[in-house]
N, C-alpha and C positions, 0 to 999 in steps of 0.2 A: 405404092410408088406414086408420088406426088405427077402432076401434069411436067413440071417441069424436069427435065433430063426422063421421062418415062420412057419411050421409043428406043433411047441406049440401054434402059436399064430392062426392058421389054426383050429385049436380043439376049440380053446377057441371061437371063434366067432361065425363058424358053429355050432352050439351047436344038438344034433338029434333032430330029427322036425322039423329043422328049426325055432327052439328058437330063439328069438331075443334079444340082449345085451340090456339092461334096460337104462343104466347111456349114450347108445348112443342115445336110442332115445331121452332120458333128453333134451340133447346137442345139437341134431338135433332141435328139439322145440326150444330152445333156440334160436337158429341159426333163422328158420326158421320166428318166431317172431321180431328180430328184426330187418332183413330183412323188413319186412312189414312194421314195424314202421318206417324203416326210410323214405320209398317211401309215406307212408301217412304225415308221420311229413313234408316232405319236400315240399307236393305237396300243402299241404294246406297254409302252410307258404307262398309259392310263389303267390299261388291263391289270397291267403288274405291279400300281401304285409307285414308282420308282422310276429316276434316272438314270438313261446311260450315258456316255462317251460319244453317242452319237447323235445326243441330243443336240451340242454345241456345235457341228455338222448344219443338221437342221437348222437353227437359229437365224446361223450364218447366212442361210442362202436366204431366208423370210423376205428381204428386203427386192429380192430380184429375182425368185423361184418363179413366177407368174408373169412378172413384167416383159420376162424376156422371151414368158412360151408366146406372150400376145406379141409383142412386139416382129418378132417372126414370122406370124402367121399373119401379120399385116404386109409383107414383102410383095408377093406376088398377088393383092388385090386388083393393081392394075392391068393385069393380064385379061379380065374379065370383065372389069368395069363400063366398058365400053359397049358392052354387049346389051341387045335387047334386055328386058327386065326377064323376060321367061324362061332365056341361059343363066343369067344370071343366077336367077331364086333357086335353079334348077342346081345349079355346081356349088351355091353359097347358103345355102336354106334347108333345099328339101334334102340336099345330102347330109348333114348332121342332126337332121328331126329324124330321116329314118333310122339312125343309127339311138340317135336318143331315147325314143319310142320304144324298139327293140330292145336296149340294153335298160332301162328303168322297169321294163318288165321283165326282163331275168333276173336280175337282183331282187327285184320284189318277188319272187318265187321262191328263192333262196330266205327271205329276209321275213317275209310272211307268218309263218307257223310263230317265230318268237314276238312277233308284233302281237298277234292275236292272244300269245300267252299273257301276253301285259296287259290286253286290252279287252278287242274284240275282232271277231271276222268283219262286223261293219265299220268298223274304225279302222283297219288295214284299208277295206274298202275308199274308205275317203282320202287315207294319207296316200293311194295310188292316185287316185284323177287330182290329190291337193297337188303330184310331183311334175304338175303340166302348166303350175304357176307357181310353183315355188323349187325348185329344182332340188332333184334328189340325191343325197352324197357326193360321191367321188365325178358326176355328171353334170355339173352345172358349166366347166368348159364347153363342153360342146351345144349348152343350150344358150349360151350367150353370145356365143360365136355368131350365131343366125343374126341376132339384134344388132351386134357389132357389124356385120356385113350390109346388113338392108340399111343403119343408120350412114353409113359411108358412103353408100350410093344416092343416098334420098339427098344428104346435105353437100353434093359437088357444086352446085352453084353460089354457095357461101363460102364466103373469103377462107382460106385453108387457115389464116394465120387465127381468124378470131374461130375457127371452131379448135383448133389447138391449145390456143389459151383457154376457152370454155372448157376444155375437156382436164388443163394442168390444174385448172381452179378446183373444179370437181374431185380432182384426187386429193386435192389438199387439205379442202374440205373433211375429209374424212365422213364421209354420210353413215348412220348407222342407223337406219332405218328398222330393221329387225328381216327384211324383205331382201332375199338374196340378189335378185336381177336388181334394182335398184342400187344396192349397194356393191355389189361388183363391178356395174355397168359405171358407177361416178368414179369406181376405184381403177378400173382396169383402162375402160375407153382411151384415156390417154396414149396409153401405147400401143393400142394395135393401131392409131392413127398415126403416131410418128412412124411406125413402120410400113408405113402407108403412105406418109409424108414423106419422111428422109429415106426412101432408100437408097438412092445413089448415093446417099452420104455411108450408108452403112455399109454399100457395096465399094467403095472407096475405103472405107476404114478396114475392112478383109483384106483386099488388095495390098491397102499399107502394112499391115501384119504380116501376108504370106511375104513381101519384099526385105521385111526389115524383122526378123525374127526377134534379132536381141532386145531391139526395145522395145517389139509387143510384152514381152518376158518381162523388162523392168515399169509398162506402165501398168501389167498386173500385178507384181509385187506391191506395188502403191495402192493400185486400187483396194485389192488382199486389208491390208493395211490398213486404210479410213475406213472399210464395213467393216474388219472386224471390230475395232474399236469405236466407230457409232451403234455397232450392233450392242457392244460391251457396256459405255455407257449411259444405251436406253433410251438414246435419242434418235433411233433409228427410223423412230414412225411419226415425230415431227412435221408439222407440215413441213413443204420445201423440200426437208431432209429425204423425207421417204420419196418423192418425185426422183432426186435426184439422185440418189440409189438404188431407185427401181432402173432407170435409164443408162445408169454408169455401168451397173451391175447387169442387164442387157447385151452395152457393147463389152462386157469382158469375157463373154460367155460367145459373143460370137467371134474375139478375139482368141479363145483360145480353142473353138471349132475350126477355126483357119490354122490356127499352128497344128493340130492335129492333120487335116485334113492334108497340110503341107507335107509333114513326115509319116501317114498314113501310119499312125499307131491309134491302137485300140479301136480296131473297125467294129468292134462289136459294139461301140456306140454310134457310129454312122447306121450300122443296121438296125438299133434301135429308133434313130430317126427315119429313117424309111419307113418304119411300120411301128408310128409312136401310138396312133390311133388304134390299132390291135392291141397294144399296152395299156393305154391307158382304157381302155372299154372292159378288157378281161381280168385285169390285174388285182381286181378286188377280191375272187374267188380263192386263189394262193395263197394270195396275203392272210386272210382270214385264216385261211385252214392250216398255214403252217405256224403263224402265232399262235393260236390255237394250243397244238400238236406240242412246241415248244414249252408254250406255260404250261399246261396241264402234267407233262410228262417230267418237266424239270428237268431235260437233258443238257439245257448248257444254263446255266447259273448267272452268268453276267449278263445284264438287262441288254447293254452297248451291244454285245454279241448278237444277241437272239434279236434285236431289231435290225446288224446288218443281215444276219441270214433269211429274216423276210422280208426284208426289201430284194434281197437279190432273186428269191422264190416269186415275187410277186412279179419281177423283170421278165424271168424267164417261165416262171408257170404260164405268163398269159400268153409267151409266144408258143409253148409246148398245145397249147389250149388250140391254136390260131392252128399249127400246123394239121392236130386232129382234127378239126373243123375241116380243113381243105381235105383232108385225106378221106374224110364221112360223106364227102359233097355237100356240107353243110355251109358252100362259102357265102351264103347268103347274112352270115352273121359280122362278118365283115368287110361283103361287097355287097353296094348295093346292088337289088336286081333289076332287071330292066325294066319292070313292071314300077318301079318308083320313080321312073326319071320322066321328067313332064317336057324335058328337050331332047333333041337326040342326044344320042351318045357320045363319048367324045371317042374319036375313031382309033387310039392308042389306048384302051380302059387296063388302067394300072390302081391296085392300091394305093392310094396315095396319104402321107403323115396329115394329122388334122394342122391345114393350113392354107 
């Protein structure tokens, strides 16, 4: 949230209790979800040489699958921003390094024995301390998050309007450096700052959807409409083009988190935003193993199929995972402990979705 309208838009978030905004966590789920589908759609596709029906799924959201997890998780920066630098690295930093550190070393545990078959145990050796500057898999959201956070706070004394444009140039650019945080960071920065910049705009544009349903309904039909068909033909990563479907495509997602949120259907994707960061940290281990379990065994035959049933295994194995974790007292896997936090604590400690 920009300086300007922040204070209203500060109330409205924080809510007392630490209430949480509904239509976000919608959105988050949303987010979070198809995230997962695309690493399962894609990996099985690869695996099994062949397309499905759910590849076109995939495609579709390419343009605004990311834009809008960042643009979200840019909402509530201003809650915090204000704070000494020591709360802040504390709630913005060292909370998704611990989590990063922790989770790039179970996957490397997992992922280890077949590295070394291709390689060596000293060559696993390097590709583990390489994944502490060059981010590892499905984990590079939450290790650029920290950059995105600290560069937010460092650049408040420059004009908002030229670090927004520095940031739209950047994406348009297309950087392809070979260097992930480089090339994320010109890719993505954009929008975790407009959601950082505009949010009373975007909390205005929620507002106008839950009021007026029918035409949030027909300005997504439309949207529907020009991504699939820039998606179609091929112009979808265009400079401009891709800016302006990473953003459109954004607010449709948080358009159609508020009509959810307004008729409380499919809560099992508000619960997936509440605990997207449990998903998205665990969700690789399902995924894997029931792709896997699938291809080898050959029980269902259509590629389209076997990549919905891992993505929806990958959704809910990683919360099946989260709840035995809690149940092991192992919540240290996805809370952090107190022994990490270099500020107090914050006196309501809740799980909270990476944002």
């Amino acid at each position: 949230m920009a300086a300007n309208g922040t204070s209203a838009m500060t109330n409205r978030s924080a809510r007392p209790g630490g209430e949480r905004v509904d239509w976000v966590d919608y959105a988050k789920g949303i987010c979070i979800v198809m995230v997962v589908m695309m690493h399962s759609v894609l990996g099985v596709e690869l695996a099994a040489g062949q397309t499905g029906f759910m590849h076109l799924v995939v495609m579709f959201a390419k343009p605004f699958r990311m834009p809008d997890f960042f643009l979200i998780s840019g909402l509530f920066v201003s809650i915090v921003i204000d704070r000494d630098w020591r709360i802040y690295l504390d709630r913005k930093v060292v909370h998704f390094a611990y989590f990063y550190v922790l989770w790039v070393t179970i996957q490397f545990g997992f992922k280890a024995p077949s590295f070394a078959a291709e390689t060596s145990w000293v060559h696993v050796g390097y590709l583990y301390l390489e994944s502490f500057i060059e981010p590892f898999g499905t984990l590079w959201f939450i290790y650029l998050l920290p950059i995105f956070f600290v560069v937010i706070k460092a650049t408040r004394r420059i004009p908002a309007p030229a670090i927004w444009a520095g940031a739209a140039l950047l994406e348009m650019a297309h950087v392809a450096s070979g260097w992930t945080v480089i090339d994320e960071f010109c890719a993505r920065f954009v929008y975790i700052y407009s959601g950082y910049l505009f949010a009373p705009y975007v909390f205005a544009l929620s507002d106008r959807a839950r009021a007026y349903p029918a035409l949030a309904l027909a300005g997504l039909a439309l949207w529907a409409l020009v991504n699939g068909g820039l998606v179609g033909s091929g112009v979808s990563e265009w400079p401009l083009v891709s800016l302006l479907l990473g953003l459109s495509g954004a607010c449709a997602i948080i358009t159609i988190g508020t009509l959810l949120a307004r008729m409380q259907w499919l809560t099992f994707l508000r619960f997936c935003g509440e605990h997207s960061i449990v998903i998205y940290l665990a969700f690789f281990l399902p995924m894997a193993a029931t792709r896997t379990l699938l291809l080898r065994t050959g029980l269902l035959h259509d590629i389209g199929t076997v990549s919905l049933v891992v993505t929806v295994a990958g959704v809910i194995g990683a919360l099946l995972i989260w709840c035995v974790a809690l149940a092991a007292g192992a919540n240290f896997l996805f809370e952090r402990p107190a022994a990490f936090w270099i500020a107090p604590k914050k006196p309501r400690a809740a799980l909270r979705a990476a944002a």
